[in-house]
C-alpha positions in Angstrom: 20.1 24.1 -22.2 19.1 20.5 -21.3 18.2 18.4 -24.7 15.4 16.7 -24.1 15.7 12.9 -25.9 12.7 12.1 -28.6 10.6 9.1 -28.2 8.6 6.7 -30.8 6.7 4.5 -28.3 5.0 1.2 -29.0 2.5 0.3 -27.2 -0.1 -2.3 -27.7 -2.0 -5.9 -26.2 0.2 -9.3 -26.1 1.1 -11.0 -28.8 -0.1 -8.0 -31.5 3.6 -8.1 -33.2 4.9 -5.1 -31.2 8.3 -6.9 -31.1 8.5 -7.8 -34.6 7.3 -4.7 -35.5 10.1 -2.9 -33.5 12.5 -5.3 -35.3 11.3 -4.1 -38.7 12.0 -0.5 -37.4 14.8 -0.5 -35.7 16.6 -3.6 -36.8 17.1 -4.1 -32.7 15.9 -8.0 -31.5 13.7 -7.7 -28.9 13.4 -10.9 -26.3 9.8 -12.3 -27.6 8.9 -16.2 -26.9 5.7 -18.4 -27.9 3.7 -17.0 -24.8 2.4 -13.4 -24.4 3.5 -11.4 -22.0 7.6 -11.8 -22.5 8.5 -8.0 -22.4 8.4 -6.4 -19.0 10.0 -3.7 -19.0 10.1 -0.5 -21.6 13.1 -1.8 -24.7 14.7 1.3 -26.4 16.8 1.1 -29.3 18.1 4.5 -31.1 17.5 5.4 -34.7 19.2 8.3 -35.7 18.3 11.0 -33.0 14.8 9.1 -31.7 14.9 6.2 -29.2 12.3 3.8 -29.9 10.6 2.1 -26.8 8.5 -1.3 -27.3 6.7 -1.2 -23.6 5.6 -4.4 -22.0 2.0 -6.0 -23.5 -0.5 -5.7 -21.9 -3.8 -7.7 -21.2 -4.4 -11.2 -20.6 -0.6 -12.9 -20.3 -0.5 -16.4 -19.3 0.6 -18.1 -16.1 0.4 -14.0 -15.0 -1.6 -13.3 -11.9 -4.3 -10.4 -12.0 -1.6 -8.8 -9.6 0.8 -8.8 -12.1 -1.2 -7.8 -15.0 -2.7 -4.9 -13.0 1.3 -3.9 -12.0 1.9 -4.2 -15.8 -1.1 -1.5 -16.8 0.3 0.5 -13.7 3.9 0.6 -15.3 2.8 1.5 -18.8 0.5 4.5 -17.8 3.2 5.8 -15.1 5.7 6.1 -18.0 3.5 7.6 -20.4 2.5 10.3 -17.6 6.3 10.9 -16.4 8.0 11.0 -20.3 5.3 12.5 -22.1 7.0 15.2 -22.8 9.7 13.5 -24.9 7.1 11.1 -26.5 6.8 12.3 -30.3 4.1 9.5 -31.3 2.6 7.0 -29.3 2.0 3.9 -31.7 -0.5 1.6 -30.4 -0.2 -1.9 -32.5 -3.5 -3.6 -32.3 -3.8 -7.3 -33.8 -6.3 -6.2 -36.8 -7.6 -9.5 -37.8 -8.9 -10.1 -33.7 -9.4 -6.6 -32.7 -13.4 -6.6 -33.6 -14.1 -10.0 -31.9 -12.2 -8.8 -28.6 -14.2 -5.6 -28.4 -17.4 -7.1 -29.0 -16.7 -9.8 -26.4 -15.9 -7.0 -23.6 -18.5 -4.8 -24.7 -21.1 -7.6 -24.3 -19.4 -7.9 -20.6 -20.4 -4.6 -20.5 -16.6 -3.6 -20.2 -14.4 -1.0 -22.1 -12.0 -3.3 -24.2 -8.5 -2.8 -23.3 -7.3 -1.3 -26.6 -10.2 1.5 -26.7 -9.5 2.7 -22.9 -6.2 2.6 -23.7 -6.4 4.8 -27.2 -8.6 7.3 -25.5 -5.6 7.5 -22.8 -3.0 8.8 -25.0 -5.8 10.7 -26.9 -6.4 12.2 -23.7 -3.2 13.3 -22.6 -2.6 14.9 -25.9 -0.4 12.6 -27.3 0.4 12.0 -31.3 -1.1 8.8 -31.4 -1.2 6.5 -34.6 -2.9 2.7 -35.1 -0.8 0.7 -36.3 -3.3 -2.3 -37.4 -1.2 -4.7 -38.2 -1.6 -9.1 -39.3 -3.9 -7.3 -42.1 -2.8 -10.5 -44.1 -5.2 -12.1 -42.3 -8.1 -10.5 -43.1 -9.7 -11.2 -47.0 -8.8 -8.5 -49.5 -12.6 -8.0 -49.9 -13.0 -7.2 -46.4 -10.0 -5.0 -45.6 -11.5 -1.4 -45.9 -14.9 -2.8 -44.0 -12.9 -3.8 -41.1 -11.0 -0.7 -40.9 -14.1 0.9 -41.2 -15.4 -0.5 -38.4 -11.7 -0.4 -36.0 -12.0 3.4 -37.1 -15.1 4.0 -35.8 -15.0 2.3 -32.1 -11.9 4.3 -31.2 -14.4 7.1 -32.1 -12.7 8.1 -36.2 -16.0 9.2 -38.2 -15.6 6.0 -41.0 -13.9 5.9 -43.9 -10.9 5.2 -42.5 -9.2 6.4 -45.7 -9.4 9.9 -44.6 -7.6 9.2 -41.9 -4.1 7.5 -43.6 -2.5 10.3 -41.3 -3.4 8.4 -38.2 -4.0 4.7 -39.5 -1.2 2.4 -41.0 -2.8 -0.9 -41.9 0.3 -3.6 -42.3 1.6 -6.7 -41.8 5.2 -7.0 -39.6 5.7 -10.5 -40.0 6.2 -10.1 -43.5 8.1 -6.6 -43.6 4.8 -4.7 -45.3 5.1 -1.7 -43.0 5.6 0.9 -45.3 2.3 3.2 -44.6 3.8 3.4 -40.8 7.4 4.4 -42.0 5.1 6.9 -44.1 3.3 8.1 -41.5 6.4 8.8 -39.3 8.7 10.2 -41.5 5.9 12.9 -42.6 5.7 13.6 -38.5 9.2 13.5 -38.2 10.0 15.9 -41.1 7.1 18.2 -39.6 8.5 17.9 -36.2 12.2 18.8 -37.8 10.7 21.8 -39.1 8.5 22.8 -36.2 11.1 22.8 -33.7 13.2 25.5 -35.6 10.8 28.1 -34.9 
């Protein structure tokens, strides 16, 4: 019997804190610099009996040419289509405090924003897929549960986002306040534990 391995994937636009994010889950140092677009390749690091995979960023990455960036998008939905099976939770990292601006600037383009075509991918191919909305330190207390209201409801969530703390970890990796995405994966990975006795 071949044992398939178990994947937590992180996946997300450049410069979101995927890599810091990965630090504070795997305690592995990923290679990131000052400019986006550092990771190029997918970065495992195993925890336990899951590998963890920070995949390159994707979007705008500076002194990258629109060949590139296109062969970026190319590498990360090839490996989503060819590992899918192994992938336990896709966790797409969005930059919280930017996300609304970006979308509104694409949409006015009359463009699907990156992050939404990309959410609806792993939506579409079935995937467990969880926001992780992170640099929420930068949005005002008073403000916090608007915005997720809003982040909720153009990746298609019917608002409040609060019924949705199954799918949505607001946080802040640059300063270790992660603990609603631990939550949220050690709930799937306990349910997965017990799911894949049957």
């Amino acid at each position: 019997m071949i044992i398939m391995s178990r994947e937590i994937v992180l996946i997300g636009r450049s410069n979101v804190g995927k890599s810091t994010l990965f630090w504070e889950l795997t305690g592995t140092k990923v290679r990131v610099g000052k400019r986006p677009g550092i990771t190029k390749y997918p970065f495992k690091a195993k925890v336990g009996d899951i590998f963890y995979v920070d995949m390159p960023g994707y979007g705008f990455m500076l002194k990258a040419s629109q060949a590139d960036q296109e062969k970026t998008k190319d590498l990360i939905v090839q490996y989503f289509e060819q590992n899918a099976e192994e992938i336990i939770m896709a966790i797409q990292v969005i930059d919280a405090a930017s996300f609304l601006d970006i979308a509104d600037r694409w949409e006015g383009r009359g463009e699907v924003p990156f992050e939404i075509e990309l959410w609806e991918f792993l939506v579409d191919m079935g995937l467990d897929v969880v926001l992780a909305a992170n640099k929420m330190d930068r949005i005002a207390k008073v403000d916090v549960d608007g915005a997720l209201d809003l982040i909720c409801e153009r990746l298609g969530m019917m608002p409040p986002w609060t019924q949705w703390t199954d799918k949505i970890a607001p946080m802040s990796a640059k300063r270790g306040q992660i603990q609603p995405l631990r939550s949220i994966i050690g709930k799937k990975l306990s349910g997965k534990k017990a799911g894949s006795d049957n």
